[in-house]
N, C-alpha and C positions, 0 to 999 in steps of 0.2 A: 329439366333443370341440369346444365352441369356442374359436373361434381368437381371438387374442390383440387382432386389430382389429376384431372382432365383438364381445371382451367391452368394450374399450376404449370402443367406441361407446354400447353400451348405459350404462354409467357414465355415459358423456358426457351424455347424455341425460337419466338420472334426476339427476345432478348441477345439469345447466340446465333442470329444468323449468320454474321460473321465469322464467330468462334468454329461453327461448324464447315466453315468452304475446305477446298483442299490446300490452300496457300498453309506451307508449314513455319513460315513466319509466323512468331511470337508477337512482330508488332501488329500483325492480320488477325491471328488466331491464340489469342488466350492461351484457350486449349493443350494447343500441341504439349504431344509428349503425354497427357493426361488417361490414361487409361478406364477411369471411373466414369459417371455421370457427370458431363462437364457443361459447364454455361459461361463463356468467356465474354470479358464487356472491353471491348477494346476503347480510347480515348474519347470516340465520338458518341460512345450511348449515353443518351440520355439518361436523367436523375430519377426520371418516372418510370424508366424500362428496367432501371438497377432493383428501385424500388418494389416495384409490382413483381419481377422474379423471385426477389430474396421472400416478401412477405408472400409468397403462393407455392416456396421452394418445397419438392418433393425429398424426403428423407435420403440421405444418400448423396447429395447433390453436390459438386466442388465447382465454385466460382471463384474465375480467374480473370481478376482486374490485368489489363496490359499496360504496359508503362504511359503516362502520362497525370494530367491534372483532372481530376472530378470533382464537381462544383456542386452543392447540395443545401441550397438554399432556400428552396422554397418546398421544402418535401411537406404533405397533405399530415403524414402522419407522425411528423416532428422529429422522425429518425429510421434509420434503417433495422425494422422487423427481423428479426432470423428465430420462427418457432417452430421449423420440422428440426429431425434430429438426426446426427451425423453430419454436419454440415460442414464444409471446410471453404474458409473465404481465403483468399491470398494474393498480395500483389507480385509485381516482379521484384520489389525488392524495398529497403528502404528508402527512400527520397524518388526512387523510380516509380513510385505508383503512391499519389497523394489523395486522399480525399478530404476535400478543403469544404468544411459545411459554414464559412466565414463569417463565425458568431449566431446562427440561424440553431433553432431545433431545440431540444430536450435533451437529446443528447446524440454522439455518434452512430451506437449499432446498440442494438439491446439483442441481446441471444438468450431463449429461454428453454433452447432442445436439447436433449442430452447428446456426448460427447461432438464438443464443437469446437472447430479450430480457427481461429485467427492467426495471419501471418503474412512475413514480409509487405509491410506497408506501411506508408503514413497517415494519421487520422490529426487535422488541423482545426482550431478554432471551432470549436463545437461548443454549441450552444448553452450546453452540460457537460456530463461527462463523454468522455473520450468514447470507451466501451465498458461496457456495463455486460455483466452476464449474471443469471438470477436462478436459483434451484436447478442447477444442471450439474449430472453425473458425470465426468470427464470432460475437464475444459485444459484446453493447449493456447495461450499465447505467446506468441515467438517471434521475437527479432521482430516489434511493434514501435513504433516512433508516439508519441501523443505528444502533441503541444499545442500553446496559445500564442499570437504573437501581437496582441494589443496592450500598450501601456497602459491601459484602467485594467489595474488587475480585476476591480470588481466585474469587470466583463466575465474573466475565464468562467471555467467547468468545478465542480469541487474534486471529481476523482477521474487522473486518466486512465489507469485500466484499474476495474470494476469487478471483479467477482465477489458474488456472494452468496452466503447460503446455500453454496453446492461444494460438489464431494470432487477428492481427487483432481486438484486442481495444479499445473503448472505454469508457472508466469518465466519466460527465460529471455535473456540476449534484448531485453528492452528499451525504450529511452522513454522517458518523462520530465515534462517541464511545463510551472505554471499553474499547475493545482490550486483553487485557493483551500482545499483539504489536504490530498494526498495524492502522489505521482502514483503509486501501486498500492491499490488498498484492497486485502480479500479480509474478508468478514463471512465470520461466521460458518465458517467452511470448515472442513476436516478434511486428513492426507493433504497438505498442502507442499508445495516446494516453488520456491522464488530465488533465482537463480542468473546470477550472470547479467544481473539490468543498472543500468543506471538514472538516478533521478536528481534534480539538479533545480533549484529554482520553485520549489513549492514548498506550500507550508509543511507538511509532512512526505519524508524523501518514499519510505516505503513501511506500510502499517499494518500488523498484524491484531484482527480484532475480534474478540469472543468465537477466536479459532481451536481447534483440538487436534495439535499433533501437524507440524510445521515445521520444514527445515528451510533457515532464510540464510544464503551464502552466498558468497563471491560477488558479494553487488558493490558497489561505486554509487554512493551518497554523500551528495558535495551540495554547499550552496545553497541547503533547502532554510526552514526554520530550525525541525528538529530530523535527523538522519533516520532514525530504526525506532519506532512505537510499538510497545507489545504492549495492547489494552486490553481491557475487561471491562466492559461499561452494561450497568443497571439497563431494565427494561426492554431486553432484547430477548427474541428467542433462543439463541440458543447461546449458556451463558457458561463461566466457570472455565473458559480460555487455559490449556495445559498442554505441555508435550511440546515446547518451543525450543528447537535449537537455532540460537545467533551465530554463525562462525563465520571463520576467513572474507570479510567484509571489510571494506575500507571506507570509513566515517570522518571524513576531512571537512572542517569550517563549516559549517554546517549552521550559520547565521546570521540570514535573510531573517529581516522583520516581520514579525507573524504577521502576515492580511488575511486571516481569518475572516467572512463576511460576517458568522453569529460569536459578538463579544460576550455575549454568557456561556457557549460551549464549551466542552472540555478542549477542545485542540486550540483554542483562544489562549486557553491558560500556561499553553508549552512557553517557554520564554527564546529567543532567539540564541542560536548555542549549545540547544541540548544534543547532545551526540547520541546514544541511545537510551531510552525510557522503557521501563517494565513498570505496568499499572493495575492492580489487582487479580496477575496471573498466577497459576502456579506450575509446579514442577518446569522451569525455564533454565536452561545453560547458555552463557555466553560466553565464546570462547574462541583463539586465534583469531580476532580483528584488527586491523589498524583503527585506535580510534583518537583524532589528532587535530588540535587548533579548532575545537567544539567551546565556545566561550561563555559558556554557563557550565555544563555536567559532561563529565566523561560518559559515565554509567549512572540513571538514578535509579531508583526503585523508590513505589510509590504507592499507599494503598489510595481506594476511591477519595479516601474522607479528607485527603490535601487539599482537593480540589473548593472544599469549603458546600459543595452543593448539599443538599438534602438527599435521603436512600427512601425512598418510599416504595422499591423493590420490595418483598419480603422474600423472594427468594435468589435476592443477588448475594454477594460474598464479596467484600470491600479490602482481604484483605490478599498482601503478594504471600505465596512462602513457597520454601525448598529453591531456592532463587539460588544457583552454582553461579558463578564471573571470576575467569581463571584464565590467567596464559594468554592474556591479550595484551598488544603494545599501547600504554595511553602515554600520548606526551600532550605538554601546551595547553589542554584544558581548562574551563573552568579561571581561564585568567582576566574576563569582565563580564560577569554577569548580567543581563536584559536586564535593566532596572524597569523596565516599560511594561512588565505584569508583575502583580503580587509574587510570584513564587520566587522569578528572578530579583527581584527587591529583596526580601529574606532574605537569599542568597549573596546579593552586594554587600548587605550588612554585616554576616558569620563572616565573608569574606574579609571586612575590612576590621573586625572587631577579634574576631578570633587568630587569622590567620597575619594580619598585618599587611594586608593588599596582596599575599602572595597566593599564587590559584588554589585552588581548591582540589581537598582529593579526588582521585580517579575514580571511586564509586562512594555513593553517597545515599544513605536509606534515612525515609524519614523520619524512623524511629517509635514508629507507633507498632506496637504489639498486638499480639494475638492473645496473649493471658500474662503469666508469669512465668519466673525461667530467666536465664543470660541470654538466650536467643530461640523463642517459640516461634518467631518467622522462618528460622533459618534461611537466613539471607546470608551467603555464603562470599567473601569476597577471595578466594586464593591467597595463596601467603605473599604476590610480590605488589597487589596495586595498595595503594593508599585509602584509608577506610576515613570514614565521616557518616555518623550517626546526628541528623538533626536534633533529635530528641521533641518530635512535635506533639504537643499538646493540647488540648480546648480550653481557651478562655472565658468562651461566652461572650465576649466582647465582639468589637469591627471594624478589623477583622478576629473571626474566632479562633484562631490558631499562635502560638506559640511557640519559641524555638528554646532549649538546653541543649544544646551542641556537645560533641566527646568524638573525640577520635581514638579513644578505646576499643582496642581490635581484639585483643584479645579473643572472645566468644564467637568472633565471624570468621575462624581462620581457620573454615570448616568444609572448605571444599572434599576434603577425602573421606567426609561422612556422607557425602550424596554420589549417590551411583550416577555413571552418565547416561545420559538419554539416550535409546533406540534413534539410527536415523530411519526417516521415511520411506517406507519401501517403495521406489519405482512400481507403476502398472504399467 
C-alpha cells in the first residue's frame, strides 16, 4: 500500500515538473527564488494536477501559481482541499495569477492545516465562498482579490475571504466584491487583525463575528449594504464577541440594496446605509474613522432583541455594553433612511417626526437596557458626535417593538470612564 506521503510526493512531483527544470524563468518555473519545498503550477497545468497536489500536499509545502488564467470547473471534489499544515499558496500577484472556478463548486480553497498562507492572487466567480479557512492556528491572507462577476447576484458566494473558528488570524492589503453575505468575514476567531483591505459591492463590506479580541483598521469600505458589523449572534460556539477595536477606517456610501438570499436572517435586517453596526458585543472602541455619506446610521449599537427573532439560546447574552465611539469624523449620515426593512422604516419615521427630515445623529443606541441606572450599558458616545437614544421597547404587538426617541446625551458623555482597549499583539 502507499502511504499517504509517498503518494502525496509523487503528485508533488508530476505536478512541478515544470517548476522543477533549470529555466529560472518565473514564467517556466514557479518556483524560482523559492528556497522551501516548492511545487509550482505554471499556466498550462491542469485543474486535476492543481487539485490532486494541494489535497495529497506534504506539510511544509509552498505552491507557486505563475501568472496566467486557471480554470476550475469541473473539480471532483467541488473545491480546492488544503489539509496538511504550513502550507503557503501564492500567485504572482494580483490580476497576474487568476483562478477562475466560473460559478462551478462549493466553494474556492477550503484550508483546514494549521499556519496557512494565501497570497498574491485572484480567486473568481466561485461557486461559494471565495476562501474559506476552518479551526486553523495561524492563518495569513495577503494582497487576495475575491470577486463575482455575473449580474444574478443570487449566483454569487455568500463570503469571500472566510476564516473561522481559528486563532491568530490576519487578513491584509485585500479586495472584495459581490458577497451576497460578507466581502471579509472571520468569525469566531480570537487574536484577530484585518488590515489594509478594501470591500466594495457586498452586502456586508467587512464583519467581525462572535470574535474575542480584534483590531479592524485602515480598510476602505465603500458601496457595500452595511460598511463594519461587530456581531454577536445566539447558537454558536463560541459566543460573548469582546476586545474589538474599529479605528482609522474609512466608511464612505456604504448603500447598495441588501440582496441578502435568506430574508428571515439577521444580515437581511441591516438596511441599506448602515455605516458601522455593534450588535450584542462588549468591551468595543471605535475610534479615528472617516465615517461619511452612510444613508441610514453613522454608528449604531444594537442589542440581539431589535432584530425581533426569538433567543432560545440559554447561554447567549443579547445585550452591547462598555461600547467607547470617540474622535471619529461622521459627516452626511443618516440623511435617507432604507425604508425597505423594518429597522430602516423606524428610522424614516424618527427621522421625519422627530428630526424634521434633517439626518440623523452620528450614533444612535437602541435604548434597551441592561437593568436600571442613567446608562447600565454604557454606551459611550465621546463629547463631539451627536447622540440618539431610540428608546425601544416591546409591544407584543406586529411588529413587537416600539420607539420613545431622546437625544439626551447627557449620561453617554462617558467615553473617559472606559479605559482604552489593548491592541492586538502581532505573532
Amino acid at each position: 500500500m502507499i502511504s499517504r506521503t509517498r503518494l502525496g510526493l509523487a503528485l508533488l512531483a508530476a505536478a512541478g515538473t515544470l517548476a522543477c527544470s533549470s529555466n529560472d524563468s518565473s514564467t517556466t518555473n514557479p518556483c524560482a527564488g523559492v528556497t522551501d519545498a516548492c511545487v509550482g503550477f505554471p499556466e498550462a497545468t491542469s485543474a486535476d494536477a492543481i487539485s490532486a497536489a494541494l489535497a495529497t500536499a506534504a506539510d511544509g509545502t509552498t505552491f507557486v501559481f505563475g501568472p496566467g488564467r486557471f480554470v476550475f470547473t469541473n473539480l471532483a471534489a467541488g473545491e480546492l482541499d488544503v489539509t496538511a499544515a504550513n502550507i503557503t499558496i501564492r500567485g504572482a500577484g494580483r490580476h497576474a495569477t487568476v483562478l477562475d472556478f466560473g460559478g462551478h463548486g462549493t466553494q474556492g480553497i477550503l484550508a483546514t492545516g494549521d499556519h496557512f498562507t494565501l497570497e498574491d492572487l485572484d480567486i473568481i466567480d466561485s461557486g461559494g465562498n471565495g476562501v474559506k479557512v476552518l479551526a486553523v492556528d495561524y492563518v495569513t491572507i495577503r494582497n487576495v482579490h475575491v470577486s463575482w462577476s455575473s449580474d444574478d447576484l443570487d449566483t454569487h458566494g455568500g463570503y469571500g475571504i472566510y476564516p473561522v473558528q481559528s486563532h491568530h488570524v490576519l487578513v491584509e492589503d485585500c479586495f472584495t466584491s459581490g458577497a451576497n453575505d460578507t466581502g471579509v468575514y472571520i468569525g469566531q476567531s480570537q487574536d484577530v487583525i484585518a488590515r489594509n483591505n478594501e470591500s466594495t459591492g457586498n452586502v456586508a463590506g467587512l464583519e467581525i463575528e462572535n470574535c474575542f479580541d480584534a483590531d479592524v483598521h485602515d480598510n476602505y469600505l465603500h458601496g457595500n449594504t452595511g460598511g463594519i458589523l461587530v456581531f454577536d449572534l445566539p447558537t454558536l460556539a463560541q459566543q460573548g464577541g469582546h476586545g474589538i477595536r474599529v479605528f482609522d477606517n474609512h466608511v464612505i456610501a456604504n448603500n447598495h440594496f441588501n440582496f441578502a438570499p435568506d430574508l428571515g436572517s439577521t444580515l437581511a435586517m441591516v438596511p441599506a446605509g448602515a455605516g458601522i453596526t455593534i450588535m450584542a458585543n462588549h468591551d468595543v472602541e471605535v475610534f479615528g474613522n472617516l465615517i461619511q455619506e452612510n444613508q441610514s446610521t453613522g454608528v449604531s449599537v444594537i442589542s440581539y432583541m431589535l432584530t425581533g427573532q426569538e433567543i432560545t439560546d440559554p447561554n447567549y447574552y443579547p445585550f452591547p455594553s462598555n461600547i467607547d465611539i470617540h474622535d471619529n469624523i461622521m459627516v452626511w449620515n443618516g440623511t435617507s433612511p432604507d425604508v425597505n426593512v423594518p429597522l430602516g422604516g423606524a428610522l424614516a419615521q424618527i427621522q421625519a417626526q422627530v428630526f424634521g427630515g434633517s439626518p440623523l445623529p452620528d450614533v444612535i443606541w437602541d435604548g434597551i437596557p441592561l437593568g436600571g441606572g442613567e446608562n447600565p450599558n454604557m454606551i459611550c458616545a465621546g463629547s463631539t458626535h451627536s447622540w440618539l437614544s431610540l428608546g425601544t421597547y416591546a409591544t407584543g404587538g406586529d411588529p413587537p417593538i416600539g420607539f420613545v426617541p431622546s437625544v439626551a446625551s447627557g449620561p453617554y458623555r462617558c467615553s473617559d470612564d472606559l479605559a482604552a482597549l489593548p491592541p492586538v499583539t502581532p505573532w
